[in-house]
N, C-alpha and C positions, 0 to 999 in steps of 0.2 A: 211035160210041156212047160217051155217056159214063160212067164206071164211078163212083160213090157206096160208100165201105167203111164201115160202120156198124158200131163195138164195144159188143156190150153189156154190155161192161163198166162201158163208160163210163155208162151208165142207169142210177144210183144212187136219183135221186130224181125225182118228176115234172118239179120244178121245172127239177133240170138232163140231165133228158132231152130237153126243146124248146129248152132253150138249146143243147143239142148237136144237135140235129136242124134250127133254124133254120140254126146256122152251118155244118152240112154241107149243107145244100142251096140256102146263101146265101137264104132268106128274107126276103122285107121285113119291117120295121120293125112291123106291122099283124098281123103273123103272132103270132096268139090264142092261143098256144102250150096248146091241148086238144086231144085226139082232133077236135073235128070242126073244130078249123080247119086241122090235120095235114090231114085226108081234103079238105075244099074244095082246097086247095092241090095235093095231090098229086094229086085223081081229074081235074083239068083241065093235069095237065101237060102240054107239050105237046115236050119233046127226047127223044130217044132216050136211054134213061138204065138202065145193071144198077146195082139197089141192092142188094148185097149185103150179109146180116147175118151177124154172127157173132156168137158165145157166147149164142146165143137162150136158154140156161136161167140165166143171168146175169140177163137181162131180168125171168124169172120168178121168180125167187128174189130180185133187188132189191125187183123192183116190184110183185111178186103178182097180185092180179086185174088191173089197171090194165098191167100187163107184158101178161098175154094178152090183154086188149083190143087195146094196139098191136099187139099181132102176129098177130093177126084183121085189125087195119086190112091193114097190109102184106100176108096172103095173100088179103084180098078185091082189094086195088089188085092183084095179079098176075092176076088173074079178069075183074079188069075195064078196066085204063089198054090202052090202044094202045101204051103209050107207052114204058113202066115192064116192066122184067122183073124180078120179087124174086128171090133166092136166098135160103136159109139155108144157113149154113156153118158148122162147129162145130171 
């Protein structure tokens, strides 16, 4: 299984939130860097993969609404991928 470590610290801005989230989960090129091209991308993964995050109030405190959005996506993708096991870690 492969393991994904996600800082969110590093989530300052939208902008360089999907820049960090493309190049941790090597994304192509095409990757629409929103919540729903995040979710298309991620709800058809298809490798055995723990994405674990950390500093989740980092997220919220950066990014505000748009922070708990993301991290509604990622506790629905743990609800619903095969594939994908989320953790939060603080």
């Amino acid at each position: 299984m492969d393991r994904i470590i996600l800082n969110g610290k590093r989530m300052i801005t939208r902008e360089k939130t999907h820049a960090y989230l493309k190049r941790k989960f090597s994304f192509p090129d095409y990757y629409g860097k929103n919540l729903d091209a995040l979710w298309d991308l991620l709800s058809t993964w298809d490798q055995e993969t723990e994405v674990v995050i950390l500093h989740r109030d980092a997220v919220l405190e950066q990014l505000g609404d748009y922070g708990a959005s993301l991290l509604d996506l990622f506790g629905e993708l743990q609800e619903e991928s095969r594939h994908l096991t989320i953790t939060f870690a603080d």
